[in-house]
C-alpha positions as CSV (number, residue, x, y, z in Angstrom):
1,X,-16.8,2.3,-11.6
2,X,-17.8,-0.9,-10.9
3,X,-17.5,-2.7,-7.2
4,X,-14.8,-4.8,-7.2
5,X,-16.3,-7.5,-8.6
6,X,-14.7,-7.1,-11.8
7,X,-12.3,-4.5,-12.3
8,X,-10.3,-5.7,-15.5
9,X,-13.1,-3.9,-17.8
10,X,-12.3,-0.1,-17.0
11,X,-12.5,1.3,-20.6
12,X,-9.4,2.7,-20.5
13,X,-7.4,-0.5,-18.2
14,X,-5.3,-0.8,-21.2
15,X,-3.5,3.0,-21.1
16,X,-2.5,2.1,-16.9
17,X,0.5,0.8,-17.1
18,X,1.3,-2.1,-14.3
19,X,4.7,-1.9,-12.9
20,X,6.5,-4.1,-10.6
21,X,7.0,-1.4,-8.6
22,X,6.2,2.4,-9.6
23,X,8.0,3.2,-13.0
24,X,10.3,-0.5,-12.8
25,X,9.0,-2.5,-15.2
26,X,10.5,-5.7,-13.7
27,X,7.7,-7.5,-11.6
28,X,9.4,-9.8,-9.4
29,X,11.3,-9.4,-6.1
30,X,13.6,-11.7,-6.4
31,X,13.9,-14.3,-3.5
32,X,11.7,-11.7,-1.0
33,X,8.4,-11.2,-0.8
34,X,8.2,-8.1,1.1
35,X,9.6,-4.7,0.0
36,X,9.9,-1.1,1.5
37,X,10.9,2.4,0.8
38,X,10.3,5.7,2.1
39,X,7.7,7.9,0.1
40,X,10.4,10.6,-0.2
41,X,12.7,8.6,-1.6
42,X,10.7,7.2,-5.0
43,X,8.4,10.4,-5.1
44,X,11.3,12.9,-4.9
45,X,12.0,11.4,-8.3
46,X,8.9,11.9,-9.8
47,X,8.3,15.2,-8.8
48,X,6.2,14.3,-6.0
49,X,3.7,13.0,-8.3
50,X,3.1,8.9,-9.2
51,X,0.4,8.6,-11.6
52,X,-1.9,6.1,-11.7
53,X,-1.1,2.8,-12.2
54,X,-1.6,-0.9,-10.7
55,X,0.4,-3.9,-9.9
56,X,-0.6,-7.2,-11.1
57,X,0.6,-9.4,-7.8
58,X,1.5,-6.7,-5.7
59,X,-0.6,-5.5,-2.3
60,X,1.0,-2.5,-1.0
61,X,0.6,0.3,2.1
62,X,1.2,3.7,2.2
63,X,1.6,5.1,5.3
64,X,1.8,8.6,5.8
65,X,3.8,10.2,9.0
66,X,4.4,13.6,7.6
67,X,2.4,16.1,5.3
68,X,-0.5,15.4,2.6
69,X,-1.4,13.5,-0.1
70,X,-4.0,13.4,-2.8
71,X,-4.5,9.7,-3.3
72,X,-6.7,8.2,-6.4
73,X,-7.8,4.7,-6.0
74,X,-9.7,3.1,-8.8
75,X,-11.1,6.4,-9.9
76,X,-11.9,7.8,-6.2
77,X,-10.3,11.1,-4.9
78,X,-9.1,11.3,-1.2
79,X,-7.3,14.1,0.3
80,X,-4.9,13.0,3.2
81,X,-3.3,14.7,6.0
82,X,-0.8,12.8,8.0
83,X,-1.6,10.6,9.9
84,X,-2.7,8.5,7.3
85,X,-2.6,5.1,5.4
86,X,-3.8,4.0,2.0
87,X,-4.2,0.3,0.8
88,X,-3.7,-0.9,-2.4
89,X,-4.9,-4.4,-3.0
90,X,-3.4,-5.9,-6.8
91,X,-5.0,-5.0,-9.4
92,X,-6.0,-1.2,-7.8
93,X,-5.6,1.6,-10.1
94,X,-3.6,3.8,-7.6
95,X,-1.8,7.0,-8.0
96,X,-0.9,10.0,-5.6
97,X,0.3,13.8,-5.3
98,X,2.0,14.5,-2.5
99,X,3.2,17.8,-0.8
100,X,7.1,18.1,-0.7
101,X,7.7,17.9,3.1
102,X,5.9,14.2,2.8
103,X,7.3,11.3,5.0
104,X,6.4,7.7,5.4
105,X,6.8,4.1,4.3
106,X,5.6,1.9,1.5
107,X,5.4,-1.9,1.8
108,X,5.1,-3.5,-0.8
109,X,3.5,-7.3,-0.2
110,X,3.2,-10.0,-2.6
111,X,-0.9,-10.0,-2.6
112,X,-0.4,-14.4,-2.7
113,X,1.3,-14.0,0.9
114,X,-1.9,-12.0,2.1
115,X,-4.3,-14.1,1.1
116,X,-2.4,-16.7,2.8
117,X,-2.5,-14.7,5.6
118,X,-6.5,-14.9,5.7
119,X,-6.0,-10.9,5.9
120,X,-7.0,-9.5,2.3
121,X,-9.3,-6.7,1.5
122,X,-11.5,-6.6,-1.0
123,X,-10.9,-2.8,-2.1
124,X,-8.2,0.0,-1.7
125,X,-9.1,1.0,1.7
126,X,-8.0,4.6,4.0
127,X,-7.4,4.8,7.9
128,X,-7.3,8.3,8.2
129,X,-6.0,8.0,11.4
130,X,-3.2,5.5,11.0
131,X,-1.5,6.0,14.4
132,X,-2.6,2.9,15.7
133,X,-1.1,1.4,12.1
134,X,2.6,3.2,12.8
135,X,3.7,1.1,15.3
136,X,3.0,-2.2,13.9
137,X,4.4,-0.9,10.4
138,X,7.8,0.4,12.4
139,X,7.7,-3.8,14.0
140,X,7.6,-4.8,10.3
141,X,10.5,-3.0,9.7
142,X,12.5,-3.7,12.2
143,X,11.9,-7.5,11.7
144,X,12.8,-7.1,8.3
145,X,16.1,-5.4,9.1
146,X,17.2,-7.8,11.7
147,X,17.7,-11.3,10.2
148,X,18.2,-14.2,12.5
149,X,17.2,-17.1,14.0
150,X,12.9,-17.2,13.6
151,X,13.5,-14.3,11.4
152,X,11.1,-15.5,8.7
153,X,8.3,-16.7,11.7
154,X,8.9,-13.4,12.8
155,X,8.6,-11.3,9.9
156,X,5.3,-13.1,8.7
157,X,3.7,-12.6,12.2
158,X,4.7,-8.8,12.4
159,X,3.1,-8.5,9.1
160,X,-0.5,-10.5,9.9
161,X,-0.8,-7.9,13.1
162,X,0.0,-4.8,10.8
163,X,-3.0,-6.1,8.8
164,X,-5.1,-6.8,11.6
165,X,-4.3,-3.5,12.7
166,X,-5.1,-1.9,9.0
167,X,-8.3,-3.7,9.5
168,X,-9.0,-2.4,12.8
169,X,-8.4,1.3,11.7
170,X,-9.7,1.0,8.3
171,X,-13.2,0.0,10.4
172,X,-13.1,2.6,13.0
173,X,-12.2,5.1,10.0
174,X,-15.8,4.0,9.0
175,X,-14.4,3.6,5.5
176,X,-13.9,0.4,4.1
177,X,-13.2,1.1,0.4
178,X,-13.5,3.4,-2.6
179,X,-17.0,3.1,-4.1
């Protein structure tokens, strides 16, 4: 596996497919640039298994409230108990397992908006202990739900403190990536 540095040369990149999101194979959102969905909702339909794949301009979270995961990124093999979160810069082979009674969110980001941010990671990166994460990720989504008056100032501000605070627990974790 190599180190980041130049991750379209896998021998086998061309057999992972890239979805727009997992088995859609429409990459755009649209007008929006930010996405979400419980775990339960899109794993329930694949039998609680999403196998590996990336995302061409997508960055995306996984945060895990309730039961387990088995998470590959780019070839690495992580076993996850709630609480947990996972991120998936573009271009990350990803793919998961995950026990039936699994809760959480994914965001799905368009990786342009988190560069812009100043915010991007360099690897798939795990905060095994995502509590601190949960509450900025629940602000997201709030924001999200609530259009308004400074909803777009709003919504791009709740997002640059979730990454801060992936960055924060993705540091204490001590693990900053899958090599």
């Amino acid at each position: 596996m190599d180190n980041g540095c130049n991750r379209l040369h896998y021998p086998n990149m061309a057999a992972i497919p890239v979805y727009g999101l997992y088995g859609e194979g429409d990459s755009s959102f649209g007008q929006d640039w930010l996405h979400w969905e419980t775990i339960q909702s899109r794993s329930r339909l694949h039998g609680y298994r999403i196998a590996p794949h990336r995302h061409e301009q997508f960055f995306q979270v996984l945060l895990l409230t309730a039961g387990e995961t088995t998470a590959s990124l780019d070839g690495a093999v992580a076993e996850l108990p709630a609480p947990a979160a996972v991120v998936v810069p573009a271009l990350t082979v990803h793919g998961y397992t995950f026990s039936p009674d699994v809760d959480g969110v994914v965001l799905t980001l368009m990786e342009r908006e988190v560069a812009a941010a100043g915010l991007t990671f360099s690897n798939a990166a795990i905060a095994r202990n995502a509590r601190p994460v949960q509450a900025a990720m629940d602000a997201v989504v709030a924001e999200a739900q609530r259009p308004g008056a400074w909803h777009e100032q709003a919504l791009r501000s709740h997002v640059a403190l979730l990454l801060i605070a992936l960055h924060r627990a993705v540091d204490e974790a001590g693990f900053a990536g899958t090599q």
